[in-house]
N, C-alpha and C positions, 0 to 999 in steps of 0.2 A: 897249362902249367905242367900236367905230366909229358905233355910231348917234347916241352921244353928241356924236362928231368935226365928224359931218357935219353933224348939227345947229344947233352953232356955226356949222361953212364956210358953211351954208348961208341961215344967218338963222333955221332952222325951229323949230319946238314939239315936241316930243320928249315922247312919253304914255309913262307906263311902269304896266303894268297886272298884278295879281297877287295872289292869295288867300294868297299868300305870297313875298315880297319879299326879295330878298338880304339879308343883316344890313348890309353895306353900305352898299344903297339908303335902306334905311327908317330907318339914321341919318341919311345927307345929309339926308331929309324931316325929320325931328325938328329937326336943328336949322338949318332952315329954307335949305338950298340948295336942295331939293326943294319945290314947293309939294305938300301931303299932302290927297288927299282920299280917306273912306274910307265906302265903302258898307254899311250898317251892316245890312242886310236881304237876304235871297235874292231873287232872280230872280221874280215872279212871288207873294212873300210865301212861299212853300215853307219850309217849318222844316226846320230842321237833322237830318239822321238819329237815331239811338237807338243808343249806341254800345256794344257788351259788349266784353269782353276775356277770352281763354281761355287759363289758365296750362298752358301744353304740359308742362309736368315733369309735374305730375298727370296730364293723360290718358296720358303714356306711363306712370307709375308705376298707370293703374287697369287697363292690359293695351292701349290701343289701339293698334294699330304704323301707323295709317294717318299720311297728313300732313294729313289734314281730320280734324277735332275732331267729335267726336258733337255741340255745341252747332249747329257750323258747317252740320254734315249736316243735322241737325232744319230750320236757317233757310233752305237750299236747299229742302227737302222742302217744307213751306211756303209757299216762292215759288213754287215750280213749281206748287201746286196750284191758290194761286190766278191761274194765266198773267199771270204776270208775267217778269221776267229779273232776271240777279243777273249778276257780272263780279267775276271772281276774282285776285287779283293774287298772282304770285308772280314775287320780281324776278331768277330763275334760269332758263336755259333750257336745253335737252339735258332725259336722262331722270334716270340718277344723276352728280351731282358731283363723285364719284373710286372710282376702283377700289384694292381692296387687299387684300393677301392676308393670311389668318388665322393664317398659321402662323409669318412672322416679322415683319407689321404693313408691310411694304415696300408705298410709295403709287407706282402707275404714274405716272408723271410724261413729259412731252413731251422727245424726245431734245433737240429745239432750243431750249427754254426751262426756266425753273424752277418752271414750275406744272404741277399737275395734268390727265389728262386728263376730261374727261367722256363719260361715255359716251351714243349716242346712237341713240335705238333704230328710229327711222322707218330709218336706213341698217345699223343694228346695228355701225357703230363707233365707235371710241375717237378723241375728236376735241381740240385744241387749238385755244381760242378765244383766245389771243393770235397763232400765223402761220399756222395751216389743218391742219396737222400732221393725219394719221387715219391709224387702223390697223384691221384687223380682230378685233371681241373677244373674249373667248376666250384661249385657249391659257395657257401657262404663266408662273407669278412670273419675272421674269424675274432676281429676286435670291437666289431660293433653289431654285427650281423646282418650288414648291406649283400643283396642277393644280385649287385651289376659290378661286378667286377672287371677291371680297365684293362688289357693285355698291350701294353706300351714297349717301346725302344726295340731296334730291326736285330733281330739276328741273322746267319747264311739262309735258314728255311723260309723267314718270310720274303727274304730278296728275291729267292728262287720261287717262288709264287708270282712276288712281280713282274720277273722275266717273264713266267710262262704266259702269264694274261697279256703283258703287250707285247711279245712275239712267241704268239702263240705256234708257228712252224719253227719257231728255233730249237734246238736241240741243246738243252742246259744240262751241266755237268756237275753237281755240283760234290765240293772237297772240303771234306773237316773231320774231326775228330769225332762223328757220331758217324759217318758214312765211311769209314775207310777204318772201322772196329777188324772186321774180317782179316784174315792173313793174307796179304798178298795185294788187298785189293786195292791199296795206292797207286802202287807201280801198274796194277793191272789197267785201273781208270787212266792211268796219263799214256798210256800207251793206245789206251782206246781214243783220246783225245787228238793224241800226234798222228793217228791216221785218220782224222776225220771223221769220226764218228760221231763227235759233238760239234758243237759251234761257240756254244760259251764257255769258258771254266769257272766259275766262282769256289771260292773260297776264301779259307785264313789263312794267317801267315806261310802256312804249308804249300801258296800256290807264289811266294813272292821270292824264290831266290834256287836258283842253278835249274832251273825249266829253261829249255832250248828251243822254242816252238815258232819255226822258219813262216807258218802263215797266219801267223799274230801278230794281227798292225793295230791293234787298241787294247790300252788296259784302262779301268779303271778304280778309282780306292775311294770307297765309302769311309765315312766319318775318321778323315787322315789322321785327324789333331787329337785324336781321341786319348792316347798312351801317354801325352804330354802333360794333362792333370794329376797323374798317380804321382804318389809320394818317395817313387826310387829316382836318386839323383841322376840314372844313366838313361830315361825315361826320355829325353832330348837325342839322345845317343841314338835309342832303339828306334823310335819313329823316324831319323833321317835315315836312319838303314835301310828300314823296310820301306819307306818310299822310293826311295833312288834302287834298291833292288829289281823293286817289282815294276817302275816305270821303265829299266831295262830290259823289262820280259817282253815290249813292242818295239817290233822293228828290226829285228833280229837278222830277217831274211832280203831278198829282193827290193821287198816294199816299205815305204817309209813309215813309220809306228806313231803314232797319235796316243798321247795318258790325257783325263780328265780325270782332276781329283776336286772331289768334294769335302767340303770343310765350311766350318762353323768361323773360323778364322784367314780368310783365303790371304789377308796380308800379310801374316806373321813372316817373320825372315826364313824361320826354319823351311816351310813349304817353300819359300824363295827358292833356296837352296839348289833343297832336296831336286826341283822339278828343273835348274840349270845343272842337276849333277853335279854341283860344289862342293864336294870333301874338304877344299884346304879350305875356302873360307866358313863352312861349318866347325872344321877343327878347330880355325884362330878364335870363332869365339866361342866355344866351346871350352878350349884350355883356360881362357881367362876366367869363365865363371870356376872353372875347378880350382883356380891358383886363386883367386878371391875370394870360395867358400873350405876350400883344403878340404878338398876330396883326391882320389885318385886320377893321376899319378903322381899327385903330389904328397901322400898319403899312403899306407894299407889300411883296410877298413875290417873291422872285426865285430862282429855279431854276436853278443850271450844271449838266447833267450831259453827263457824256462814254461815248461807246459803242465798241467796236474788238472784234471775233474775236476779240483777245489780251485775259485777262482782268489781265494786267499793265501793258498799253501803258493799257485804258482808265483803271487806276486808276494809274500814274503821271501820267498827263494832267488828273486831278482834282488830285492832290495840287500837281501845279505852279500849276495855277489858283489853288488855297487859298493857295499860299504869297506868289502874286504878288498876291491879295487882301489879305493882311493885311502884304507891305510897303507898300503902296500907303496903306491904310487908316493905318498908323502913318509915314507919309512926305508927300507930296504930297499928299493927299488927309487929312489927319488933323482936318477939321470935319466929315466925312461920319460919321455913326453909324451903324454896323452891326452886328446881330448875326448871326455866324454856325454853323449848325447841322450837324455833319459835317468833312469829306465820309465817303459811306457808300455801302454798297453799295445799289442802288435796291431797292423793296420788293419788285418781280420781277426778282432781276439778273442774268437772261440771260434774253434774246426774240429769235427766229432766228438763234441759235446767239452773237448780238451782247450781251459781257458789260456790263453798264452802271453808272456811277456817279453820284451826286449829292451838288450841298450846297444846302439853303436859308440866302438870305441876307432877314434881316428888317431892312428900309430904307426908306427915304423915295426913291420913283421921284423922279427929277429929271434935269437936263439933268449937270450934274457925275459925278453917279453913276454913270449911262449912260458919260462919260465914260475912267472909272477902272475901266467894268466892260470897255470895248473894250479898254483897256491890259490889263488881267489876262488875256483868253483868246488874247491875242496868245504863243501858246506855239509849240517848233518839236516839228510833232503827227510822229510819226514811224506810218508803214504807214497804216492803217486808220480813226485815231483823231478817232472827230464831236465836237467841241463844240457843245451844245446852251443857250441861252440863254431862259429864258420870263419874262414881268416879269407878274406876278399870272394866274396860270394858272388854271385851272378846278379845275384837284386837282394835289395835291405829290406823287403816286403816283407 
């Protein structure tokens, strides 16, 4: 949006470039506020990798309890022998993704928020990746006082455990958001990577898009289908991205590139797609769910929510919002068409001890609207109480 802005202010030409384009963008192109041009060939003539897909229920039902798939391991094995590199995506980081106890199912959860902690083994605590939160791990349920506590669900660290036990000469690299804190040292690691220094790259989403790496003929992506359960409508959107990305990071060079993706739904269409690289027929049905649920771009979407220590004050604060929305909306304002969704508690609703609420309003951004949305948050906030305003946000999370 600002580059769009200043592109107007400024007179300028505005490129907008992508192997996979917002559903927004690539309708403006279609019908023709965008001019559309589309490169119909790889880089160099390079064909498109060889895509498998491995239904994880089976390997857990034939006895594997690893999170790499015997197909996955064989096409590692493989790579490695013929010295080549592979780059492994998994878009979880820490080792296990919740702890919890067997004996009355109680999930450790962060004092200050409403999520889960993960556990993290390079410090060996229990860490909170919403406000920092960490503890030491270990010790006792603290809802029944069970002393065997469960460390379940893979993150980047326990993969990379994996790795090292079954190729234990391989040289794993691994990239995330706890390993690349330091200044510099992203660009440092991939540069170590592009000269051979490692063999594997594992990572999160940080290792699935504008990586050039000419002796990478295999990737693969743990738990693909994962981002398609969350509650943001562009959740379909994000996971075809980042598959069709990151399955573009094999094959780049010389040699032909092989992806194996793992998934709990290896039929689903969307992984169809994603692993023939189908942008249009992921857009076509993609637009019709938006045009049959009237989301964007058929839509702006607008976000109130409110946050306060008191989890009373923040959810009186929304409620006044919504009520001063829809006098507005049936008063003054009654040619504005709005629908609204809520108000609710947010999908995380409480993050540093601050409880939070939301409503999505599905509208037509305008100058009116804007208008009638400053009169609605014009509320008297009593203690603590944020009002939060976002007009097409990145995610309604």
């Amino acid at each position: 949006d600002i580059a769009r802005f200043r592109t107007v202010y400024h007179g300028g030409l505005l490129l907008l470039a992508s192997a996979t384009p917002s559903v927004e963008s690539f309708t403006a192109a279609k019908s023709g506020k965008y001019s559309l041009f589309v490169l119909k060939n790889r880089y160099g003539s390079a064909v498109l990798p060889q895509v498998r897909t491995v239904d994880m229920k089976k390997e857990i039902l034939s006895g594997n309890t690893l999170d790499i798939s015997r197909e996955l391991c064989d096409a590692i094995s493989d790579t490695l022998s013929n010295k080549k590199q592979a780059i492994i995506l998994l878009n979880r980081r820490g080792k296990n993704t919740y702890i919890s106890c067997p004996q009355c199912g109680y999930v450790l959860s962060c004092p200050n928020c409403s999520i889960s902690l993960t556990y993290h083994s390079a410090n060996n605590r229990m860490m909170c990746h919403y406000c920092g939160y960490s503890a030491p791990s270990g010790g006792k349920c603290p809802n029944c006082g069970g002393e065997h506590l469960k460390f379940l669900g893979a993150g980047t660290q326990k993969v990379e455990e994996e790795l090292n036990s079954l190729f234990p000469k391989a040289r794993v690299l691994r990239l995330d958001a706890d390993s690349t804190a330091a200044r510099d040292s992203y660009a440092k690691r991939l540069d170590e990577f592009a000269n051979g220094e490692y063999d594997i790259l594992l990572g999160t989403q940080m290792v699935a898009k504008g990586l050039d790496f000419p002796n990478v003929t295999l990737v693969g992506v743990l738990g693909a289908d994962s981002a398609t359960y969350s509650d943001d409508f562009r959740g379909f959107e994000r996971t075809f991205s980042l598959l069709t990305q990151v399955i573009g990071r094999a094959g780049r060079g010389d040699s032909a590139g092989t992806a194996v993706i793992q998934s709990l739904n290896p039929d689903s269409e969307l992984i169809e797609l994603a692993a023939r690289q189908d942008y249009e027929g992921f857009y076509n049905d993609e637009i019709m769910t938006r045009k049959l649920m009237i989301y964007p771009p058929y839509c702006d979407i607008c976000t109130v929510s409110t946050r306060s220590f008191a989890k009373s004050e923040a959810q009186n604060a929304v409620n006044e919002v919504f009520a001063n929305i829809k006098s507005l909306l049936q008063g003054e304002y009654s040619d504005i068409k709005a629908i609204i969704l809520g108000p609710a508690p947010a999908a995380v609703p409480r993050v540093n001890n601050k409880y939070r609420f939301r409503m999505i309003i599905k509208c037509k951004n305008g100058k009116r609207f804007r208008k009638m949305l400053k009169k609605a948050i014009e509320i008297k906030q009593k203690g603590d109480v944020t009002v939060t305003v976002d007009i097409n946000p990145e995610t309604v999370i």
